[in-house]
C-alpha positions in Angstrom: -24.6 16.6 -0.4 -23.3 13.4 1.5 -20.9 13.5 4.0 -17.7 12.3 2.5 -15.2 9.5 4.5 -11.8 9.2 3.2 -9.8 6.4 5.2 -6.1 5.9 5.0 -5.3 2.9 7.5 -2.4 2.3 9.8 -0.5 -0.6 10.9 -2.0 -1.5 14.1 0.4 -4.6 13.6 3.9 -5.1 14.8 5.3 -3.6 12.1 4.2 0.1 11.8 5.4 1.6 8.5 3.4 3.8 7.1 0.3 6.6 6.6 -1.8 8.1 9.7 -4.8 8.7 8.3 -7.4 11.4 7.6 -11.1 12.0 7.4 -12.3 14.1 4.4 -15.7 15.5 5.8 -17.4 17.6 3.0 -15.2 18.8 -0.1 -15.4 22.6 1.3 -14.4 22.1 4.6 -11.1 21.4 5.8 -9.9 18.3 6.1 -9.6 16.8 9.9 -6.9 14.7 11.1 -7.1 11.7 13.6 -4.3 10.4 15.2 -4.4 6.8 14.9 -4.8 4.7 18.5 -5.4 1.2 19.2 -7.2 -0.2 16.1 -6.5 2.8 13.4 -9.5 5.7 13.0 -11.6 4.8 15.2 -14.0 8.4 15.1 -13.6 8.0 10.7 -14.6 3.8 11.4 -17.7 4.3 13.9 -19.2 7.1 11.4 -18.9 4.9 8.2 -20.6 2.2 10.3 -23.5 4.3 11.2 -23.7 5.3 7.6 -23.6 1.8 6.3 -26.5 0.9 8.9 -28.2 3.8 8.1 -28.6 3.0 4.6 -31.2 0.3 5.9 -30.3 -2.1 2.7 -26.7 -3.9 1.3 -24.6 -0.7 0.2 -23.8 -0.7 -3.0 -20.1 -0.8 -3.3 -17.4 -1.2 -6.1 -13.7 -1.8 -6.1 -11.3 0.1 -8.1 -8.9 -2.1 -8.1 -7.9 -5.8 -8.1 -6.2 -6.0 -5.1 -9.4 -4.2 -3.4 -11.6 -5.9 -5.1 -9.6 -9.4 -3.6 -10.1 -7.7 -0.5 -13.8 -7.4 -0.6 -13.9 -11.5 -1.9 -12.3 -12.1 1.5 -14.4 -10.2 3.4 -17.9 -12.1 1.7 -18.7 -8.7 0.5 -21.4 -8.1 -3.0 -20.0 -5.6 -5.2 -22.1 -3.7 -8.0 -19.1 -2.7 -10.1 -15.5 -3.5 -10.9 -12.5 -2.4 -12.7 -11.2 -3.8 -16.2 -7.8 -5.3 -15.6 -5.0 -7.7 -16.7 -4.6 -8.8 -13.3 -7.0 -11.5 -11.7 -10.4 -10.5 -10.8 -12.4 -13.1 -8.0 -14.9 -15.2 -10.1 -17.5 -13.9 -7.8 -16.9 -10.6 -9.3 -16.6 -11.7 -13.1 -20.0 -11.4 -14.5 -19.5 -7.3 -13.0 -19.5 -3.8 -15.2 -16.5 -3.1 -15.3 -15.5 0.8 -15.0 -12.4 0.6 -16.8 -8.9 0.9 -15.5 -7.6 1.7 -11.7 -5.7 4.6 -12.9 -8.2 6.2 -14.8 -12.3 4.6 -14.1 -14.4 6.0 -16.2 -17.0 8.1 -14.3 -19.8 8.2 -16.1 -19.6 4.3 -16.1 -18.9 4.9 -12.4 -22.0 7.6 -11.8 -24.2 5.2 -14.0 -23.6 2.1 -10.8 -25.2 4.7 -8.2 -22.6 3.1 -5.8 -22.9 4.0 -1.9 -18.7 3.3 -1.4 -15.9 3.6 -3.5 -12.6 1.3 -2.4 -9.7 2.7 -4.4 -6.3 2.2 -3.4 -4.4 5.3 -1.3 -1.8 5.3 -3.6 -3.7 6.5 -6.1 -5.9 9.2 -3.9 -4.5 12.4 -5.4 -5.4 11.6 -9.0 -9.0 10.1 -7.4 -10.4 12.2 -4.5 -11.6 15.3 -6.9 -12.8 13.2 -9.4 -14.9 10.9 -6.5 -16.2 14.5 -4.9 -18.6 14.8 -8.4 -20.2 12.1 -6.9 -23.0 11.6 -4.8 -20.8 8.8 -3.1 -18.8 8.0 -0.5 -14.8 6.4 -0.8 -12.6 4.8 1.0 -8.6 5.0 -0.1 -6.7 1.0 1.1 -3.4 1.5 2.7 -2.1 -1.0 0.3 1.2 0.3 0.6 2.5 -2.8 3.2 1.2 -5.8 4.9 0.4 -4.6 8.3 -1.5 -1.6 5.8 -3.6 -4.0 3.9 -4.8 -5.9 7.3 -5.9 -2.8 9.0 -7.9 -2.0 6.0 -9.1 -5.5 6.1 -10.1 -4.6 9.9 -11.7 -1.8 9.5 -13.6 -2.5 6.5 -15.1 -5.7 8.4 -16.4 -2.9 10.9 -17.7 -0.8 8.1 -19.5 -3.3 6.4 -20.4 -6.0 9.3 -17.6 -8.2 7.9 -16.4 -8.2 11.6 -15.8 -11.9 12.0 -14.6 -12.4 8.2 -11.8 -9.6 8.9 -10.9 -11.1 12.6 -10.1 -14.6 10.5 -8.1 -13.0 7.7 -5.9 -10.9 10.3 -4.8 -14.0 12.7 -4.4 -16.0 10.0 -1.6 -13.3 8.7 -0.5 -12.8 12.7 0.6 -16.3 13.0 1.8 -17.0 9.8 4.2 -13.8 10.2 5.1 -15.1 13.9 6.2 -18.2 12.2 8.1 -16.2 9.5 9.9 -14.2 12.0 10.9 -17.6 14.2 12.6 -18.6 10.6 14.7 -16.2 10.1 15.8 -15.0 13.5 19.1 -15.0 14.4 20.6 -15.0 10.6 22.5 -11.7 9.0 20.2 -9.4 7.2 21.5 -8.0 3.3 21.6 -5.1 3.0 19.4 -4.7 -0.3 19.2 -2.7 -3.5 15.6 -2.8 -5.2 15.0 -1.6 -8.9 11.4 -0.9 -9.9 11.3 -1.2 -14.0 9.6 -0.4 -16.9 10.5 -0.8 -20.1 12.9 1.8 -20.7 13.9 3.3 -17.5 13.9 2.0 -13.7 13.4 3.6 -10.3 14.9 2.8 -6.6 12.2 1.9 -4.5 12.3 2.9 -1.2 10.7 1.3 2.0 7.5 3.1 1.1 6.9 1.2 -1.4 5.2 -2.4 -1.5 7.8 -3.9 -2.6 10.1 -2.2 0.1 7.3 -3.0 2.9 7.9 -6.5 1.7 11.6 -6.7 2.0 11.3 -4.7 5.2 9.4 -7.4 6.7 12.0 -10.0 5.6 14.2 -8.5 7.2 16.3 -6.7 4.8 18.0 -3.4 5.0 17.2 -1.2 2.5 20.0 1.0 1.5 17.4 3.7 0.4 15.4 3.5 3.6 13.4 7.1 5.5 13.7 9.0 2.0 10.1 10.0 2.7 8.8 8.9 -1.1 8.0 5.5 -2.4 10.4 5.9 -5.7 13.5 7.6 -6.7 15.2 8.4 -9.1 19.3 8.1 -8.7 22.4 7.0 -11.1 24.3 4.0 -10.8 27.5 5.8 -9.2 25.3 6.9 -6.3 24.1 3.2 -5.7 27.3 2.2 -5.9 28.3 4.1 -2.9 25.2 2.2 -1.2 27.3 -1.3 -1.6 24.6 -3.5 -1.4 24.9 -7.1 -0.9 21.7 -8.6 -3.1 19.9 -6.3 -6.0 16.4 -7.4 -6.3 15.0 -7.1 -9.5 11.2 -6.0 -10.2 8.6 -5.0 -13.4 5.7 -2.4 -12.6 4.2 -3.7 -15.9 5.2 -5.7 -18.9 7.6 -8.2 -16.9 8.8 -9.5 -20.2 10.2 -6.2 -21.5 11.8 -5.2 -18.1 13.6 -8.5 -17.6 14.8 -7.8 -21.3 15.2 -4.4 -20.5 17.5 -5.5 -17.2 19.3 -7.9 -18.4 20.4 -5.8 -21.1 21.3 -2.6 -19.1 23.5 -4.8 -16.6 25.2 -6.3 -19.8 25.9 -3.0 -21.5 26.3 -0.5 -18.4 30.1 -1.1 -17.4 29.3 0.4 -13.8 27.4 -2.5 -12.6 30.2 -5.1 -12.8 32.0 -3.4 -9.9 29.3 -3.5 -7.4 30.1 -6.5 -4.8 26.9 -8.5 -5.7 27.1 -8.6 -9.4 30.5 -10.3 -9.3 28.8 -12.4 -6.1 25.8 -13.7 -8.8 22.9 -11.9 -6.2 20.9 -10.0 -8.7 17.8 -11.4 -8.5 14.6 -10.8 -11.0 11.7 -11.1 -8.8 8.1 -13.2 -10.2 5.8 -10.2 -10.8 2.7 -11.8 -10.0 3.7 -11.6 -6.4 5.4 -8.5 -6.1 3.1 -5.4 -7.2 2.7 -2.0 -6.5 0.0 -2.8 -4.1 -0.5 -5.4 -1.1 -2.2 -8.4 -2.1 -3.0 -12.5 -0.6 0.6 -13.0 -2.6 2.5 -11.6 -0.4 2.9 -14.9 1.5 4.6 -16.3 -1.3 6.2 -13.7 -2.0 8.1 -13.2 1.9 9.0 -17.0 0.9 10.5 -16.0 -2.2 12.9 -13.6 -0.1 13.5 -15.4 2.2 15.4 -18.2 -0.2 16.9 -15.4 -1.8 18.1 -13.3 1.1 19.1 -16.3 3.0 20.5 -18.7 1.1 24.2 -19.2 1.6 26.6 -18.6 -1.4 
């Protein structure tokens, strides 16, 4: 059986939200903890590499899902499989099986590619991991959960795969264009922020462990559901009320269409929400969904510019 490397990254970034990682060595033994330092895992990182170079041929690698898969575009890397999605695929990657969906890949499909790596996103590791241990395989789970996350993946995935130079690029590129970000809005008042996480039928809070709450984070928002530990929750309106906050940011996990509806309807109908402070101010804001997902993509540039108009834009 093949030795097994499970990677969850960590901000080595300015902004250090979220996950310390962990190696998963063979299914039946226990799973061993490093403490991130300096550039993330380094031991889990140097003994990928070796089994990349090992190999002695291009690994065979496929992406789970669309945001890794724009990852692996980035880093100049050939993939042998991909997953079926609504969401844009790289053209380099269209003519690809596909293995069905991110949530659910189908793994005979999967088993049939013979792939070397799996990239799937962390997020999605508990429904994954035992289904990826049939295989004789090894996976690699994207802190896609912020930013800073996605760019120490992008690091250590150039050291994997000899992408070093490809990774280096893509990470000062996103360095200087946050140092410029943060030059823009320093010195101005930071909301205090309420962000709803929809679909159709029912919403969620999203906390700062979410993407999206990563996102307003680095904006520069306060999040009045901030170090709840969990990326969603679920709480009534008299509760946020309490919160006060000063913008509501609207978002759609799926089916944008029916969750503005959906939204629009609720804050209609529900008599709470015309006594919270920014309803009767006009800030309750539906955000564009192709930039703000549930995992870290190249949007989120435009997507720190959309907050930034709405967080900082004078009444």
């Amino acid at each position: 059986m093949s030795k097994r490397i499970c990677l969850l990254f960590l901000s080595a970034f300015a902004v250090c939200l979220f996950l310390s990682g962990c190696v998963d060595q063979h299914p039946e033994k226990s799973t061993e903890a490093y403490t991130a330092q300096g550039n993330g895992q380094t031991g889990a990182v140097e003994a990928a590499r070796e089994k990349v170079i090992a190999l002695g041929r291009a690994p065979r690698i496929v992406a789970t899902s669309p945001a890794a898969a724009q990852i692996c575009e980035k880093l100049e890397l050939n993939l042998v499989g991909v997953c079926s999605s609504t969401a844009e695929i790289p053209d380099r990657y269209q003519d690809l099986p596909t293995i069905g969906t991110a949530m659910s890949p189908d793994m005979e499909i999967l088993a049939s590619l013979s792939p070397d790596w799996i990239l799937s996103p962390s997020s999605l590791q508990s429904d994954l991991q035992s289904k990826y241990e049939t295989l004789n395989s090894d996976w690699a789970f994207l802190n896609l959960r912020s930013v800073p996350g996605m760019y120490q993946s992008i690091e250590e995935l150039g050291v994997i795969f000899d992408r070093e130079e490809q990774a280096k690029e893509l990470t000062d590129a996103y360095q200087e264009f946050y140092q410029n970000f943060q030059e823009e809005i320093a010195g101005k008042e930071h909301p205090k922020v309420l962000i709803l996480m929809g679909l159709p039928g029912s919403y969620v809070i999203a906390t700062e462990k979410s993407y999206i709450g990563s996102l307003a984070a680095l904006a520069g928002a306060e999040n009045v559901y901030e170090d709840q530990g969990q990326e969603f929750l679920t709480v009534n309106t008299e509760d946020m009320k309490t919160k006060e906050p000063d913008i509501i940011l609207r978002a759609a996990h799926a089916l944008p269409d029916q969750v503005a509806e959906m939204f629009a309807e609720d804050f209609k109908t529900n008599d709470i929400w015309k006594h919270f402070q920014a309803v009767k101010d006009g800030k309750v804001y539906d955000l564009p969904y192709e930039q703000f997902g549930m995992s870290a993509t190249f949007a989120y540039q435009d997507a720190l510019e959309t907050l930034k108009k709405l967080l900082y834009t004078e009444s």
